[in-house]
N, C-alpha and C positions, 0 to 999 in steps of 0.2 A: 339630639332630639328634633323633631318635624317640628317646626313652629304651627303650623296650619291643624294638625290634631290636638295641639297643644290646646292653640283657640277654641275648637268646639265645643267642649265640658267650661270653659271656662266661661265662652258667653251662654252656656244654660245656666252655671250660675249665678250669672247674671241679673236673668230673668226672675229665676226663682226668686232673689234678694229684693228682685222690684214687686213681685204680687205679694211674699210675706209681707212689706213692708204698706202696703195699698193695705191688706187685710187687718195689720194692728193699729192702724189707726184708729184713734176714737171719736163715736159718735158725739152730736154737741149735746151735754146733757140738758133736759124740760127744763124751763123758767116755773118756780112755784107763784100761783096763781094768788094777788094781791087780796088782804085780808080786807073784808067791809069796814066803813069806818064807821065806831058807836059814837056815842053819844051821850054825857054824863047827865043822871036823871037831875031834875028842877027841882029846888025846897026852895020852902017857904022863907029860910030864916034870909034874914038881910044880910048885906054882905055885909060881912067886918072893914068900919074903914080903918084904913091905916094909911100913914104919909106915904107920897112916891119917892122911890128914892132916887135921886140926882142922877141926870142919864150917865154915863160910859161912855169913851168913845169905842166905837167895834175895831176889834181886832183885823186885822189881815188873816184872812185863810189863803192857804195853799191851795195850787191849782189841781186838781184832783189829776192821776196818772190813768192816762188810757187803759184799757181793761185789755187784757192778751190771751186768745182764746187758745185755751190747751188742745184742744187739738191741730191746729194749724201748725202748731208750736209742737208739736210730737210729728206730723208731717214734716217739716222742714227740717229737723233732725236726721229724721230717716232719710230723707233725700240726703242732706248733705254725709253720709255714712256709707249710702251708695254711691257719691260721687267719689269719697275717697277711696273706698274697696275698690270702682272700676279703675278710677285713678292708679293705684297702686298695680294690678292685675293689669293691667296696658304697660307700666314697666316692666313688670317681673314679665310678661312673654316678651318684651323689646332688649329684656336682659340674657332670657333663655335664647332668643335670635341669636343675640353677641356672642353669646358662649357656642352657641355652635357653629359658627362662621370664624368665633377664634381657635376653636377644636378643630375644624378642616383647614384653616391657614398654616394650625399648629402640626398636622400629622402631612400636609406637605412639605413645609419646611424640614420637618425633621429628617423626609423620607430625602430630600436631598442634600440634607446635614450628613446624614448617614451613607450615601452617596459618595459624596465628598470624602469625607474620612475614609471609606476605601481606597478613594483613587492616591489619598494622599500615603495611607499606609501602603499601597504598592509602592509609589516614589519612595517612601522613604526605605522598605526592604531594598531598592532597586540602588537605590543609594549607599545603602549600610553594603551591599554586594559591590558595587566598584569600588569604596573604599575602601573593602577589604584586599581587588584585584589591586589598585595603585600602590596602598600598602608592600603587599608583596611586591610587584613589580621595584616600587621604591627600595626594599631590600634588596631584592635582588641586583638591584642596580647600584647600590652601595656596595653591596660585594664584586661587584664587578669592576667597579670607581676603585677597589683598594688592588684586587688584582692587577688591572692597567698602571694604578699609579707605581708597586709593585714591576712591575714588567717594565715600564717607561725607565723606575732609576736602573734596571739591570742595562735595559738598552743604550740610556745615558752613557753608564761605564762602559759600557761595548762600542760606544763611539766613541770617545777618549780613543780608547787601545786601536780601535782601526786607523784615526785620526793620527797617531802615534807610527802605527805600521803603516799605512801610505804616503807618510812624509817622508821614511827609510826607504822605500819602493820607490817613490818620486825620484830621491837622489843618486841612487843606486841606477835606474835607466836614462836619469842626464846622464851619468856619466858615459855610460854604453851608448847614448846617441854621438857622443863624441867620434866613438871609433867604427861609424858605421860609415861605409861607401859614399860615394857620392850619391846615386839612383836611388840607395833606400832612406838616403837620408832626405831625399827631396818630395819623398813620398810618405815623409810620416811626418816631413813639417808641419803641418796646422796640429796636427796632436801634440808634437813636441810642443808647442808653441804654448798649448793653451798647460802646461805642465807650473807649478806655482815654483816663483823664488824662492820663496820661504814657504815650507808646508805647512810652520807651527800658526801661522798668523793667517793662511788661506784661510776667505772666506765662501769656498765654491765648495756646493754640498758632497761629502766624499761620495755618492755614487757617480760623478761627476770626475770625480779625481781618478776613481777606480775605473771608468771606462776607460778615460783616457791614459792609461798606463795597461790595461788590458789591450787597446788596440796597437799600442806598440810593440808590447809584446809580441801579439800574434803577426804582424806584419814583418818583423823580427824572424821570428823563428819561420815565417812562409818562406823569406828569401834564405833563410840560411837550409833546406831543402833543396835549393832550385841551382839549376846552372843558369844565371841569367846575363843574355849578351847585350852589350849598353855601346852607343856611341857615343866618344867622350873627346874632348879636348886634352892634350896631356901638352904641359911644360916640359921641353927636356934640357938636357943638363949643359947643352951649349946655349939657351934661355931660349929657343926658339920654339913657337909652338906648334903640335901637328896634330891634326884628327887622326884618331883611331879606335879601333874596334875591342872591346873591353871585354872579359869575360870572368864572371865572375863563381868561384865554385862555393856556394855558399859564402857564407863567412870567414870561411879558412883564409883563401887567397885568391888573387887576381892576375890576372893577364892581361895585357895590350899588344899589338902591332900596327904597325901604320899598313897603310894603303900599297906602299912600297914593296914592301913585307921584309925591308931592310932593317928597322927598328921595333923594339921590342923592349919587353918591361913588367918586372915582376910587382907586387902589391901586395901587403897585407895591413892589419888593422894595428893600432897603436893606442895607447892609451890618449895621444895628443890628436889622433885624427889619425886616417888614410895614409901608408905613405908608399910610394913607388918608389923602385930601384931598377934602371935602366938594363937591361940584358939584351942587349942586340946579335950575341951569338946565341941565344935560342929561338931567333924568329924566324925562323923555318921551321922548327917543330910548333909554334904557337899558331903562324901563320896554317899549318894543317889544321888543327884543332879549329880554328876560327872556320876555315873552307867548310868541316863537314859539319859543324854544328849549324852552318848556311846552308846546309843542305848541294852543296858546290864540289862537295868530293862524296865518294862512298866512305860506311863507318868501317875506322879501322881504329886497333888500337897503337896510341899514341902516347909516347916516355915524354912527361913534362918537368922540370923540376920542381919541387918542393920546398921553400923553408920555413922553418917552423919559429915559433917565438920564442 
């Protein structure tokens, strides 16, 4: 409600309460007009005497109370009746003020009470929705935690058994490094090398293990393809020792001759290592085989011999 429209009826009546109240006051009512004083008529007869009788002493009178004129006294009534009604009607509009000042405090606040609670109810649908996305994710990823774990003990057993079979692989290509040539054998040292004593107690990752037995392998089976010529030092059987030209036909077997082309010497693989057998009556036919595989003669074919294991 407008305080100021409020005010206007209310100071008319105001007014009004001030001129009733001027109008019912009362007039001072007339003094009655003092009566003549008589006079008791004179006889004749004599007075009767009689004795005096013994004075009294006089009483105390009270002080007479001042006189309080009723209309003054009806005036001052009505004044103090008006002072209370304005009295009171200057609270009640300073009350109506309040109320409507707490009535616009109140419908702002609420308007941003309400406000709020929107914003809070978005957050909290906003919230109720990623808890449902972590949820799920969270399952999902428990099922995926049992799968892995799943998978890990299969993988586990699956390292055991490979752990198991490259220890067999490991010992199985010592041995075969043993009866490998000299040149290939000088060429697959650092692999050899890094091969475990023990495979049950190695602690080198088996893809580790597995390379290095796969690169022997393949270096293995390269030269067991190839005809590969090597210069080599050879001991011979009167202990003297003579450079010569080596040839080797894969893995099968080998050749030498010296420089000479008087000495000569067959080779093949052992369980113990390499081992040469001197043949000095076939080093003219090896000595050919050595010229053209140098490029030193034209190709022809050439009867060498053979022995087998």
């Amino acid at each position: 409600m407008n305080p100021i429209r409020t005010l206007l009826p209310i100071a008319a009546l105001a007014a009004s309460l001030t001129a009733v109240a001027q109008d019912a006051a009362p007039t001072a009512a007339p003094q009655p007009a003092a009566a003549p004083a008589t006079q008791a008529p004179a006889t004749n007869a004599a007075p009767a005497t009689t004795a005096a009788p013994a004075p009294q002493p006089a009483a105390p009178q009270a002080a007479p109370a001042p006189a309080i004129d009723p209309a003054v006294a009806a005036q001052a009534e009505v004044r103090e009746r008006i002072e209370l009604t304005r009295d009171a009607l200057e609270k009640w509009v300073e009350t109506r003020r309040t109320i409507g000042v707490e009535r616009r405090d109140w419908a702002l606040g609420k308007d941003l009470l309400d406000s709020r609670i929107d914003v809070l109810d978005r957050e909290l649908k906003t919230l109720a929705d990623r808890t449902k996305e972590v949820d799920a994710t969270l399952t999902e990823a428990d099922r995926k935690r049992d799968t892995l774990a799943r998978e890990a003990g299969t993988l586990k057993n699956a390292s055991a058994q490979l752990a198991t079979v490259a220890s067999a692989i490991e010992a199985r290509v010592k041995a075969i490094v043993k009866r490998l040539p000299t040149p290939l054998a000088e060429k697959i040292k650092p692999l050899a090398q890094r091969l475990p004593e023990d495979g049950a107690a190695s602690s080198l990752p088996l893809a580790v293990r597995f390379q290095n037995v796969i690169g022997i392998v393949n270096e293995i089976n390269r030269f067991n393809r190839e005809l590969t010529q090597a210069s080599e030092i050879r001991k011979l059987a009167d202990g003297t020792t003579l450079e010569v030209t080596t040839v080797y036909l894969g893995l099968a077997q080998g050749y030498y001759v010296g420089a000479n082309g008087r000495v000569a010497g067959i080779g093949r693989g052992t369980p113990e290592g390499w081992t040469w057998t001197e043949s000095n009556e076939n080093a003219p036919t090896i000595a050919q085989m050595v010229a053209i595989l140098k490029n030193e003669k034209p190709a022809a074919y050439v009867s060498i011999p053979l022995k087998g294991n």
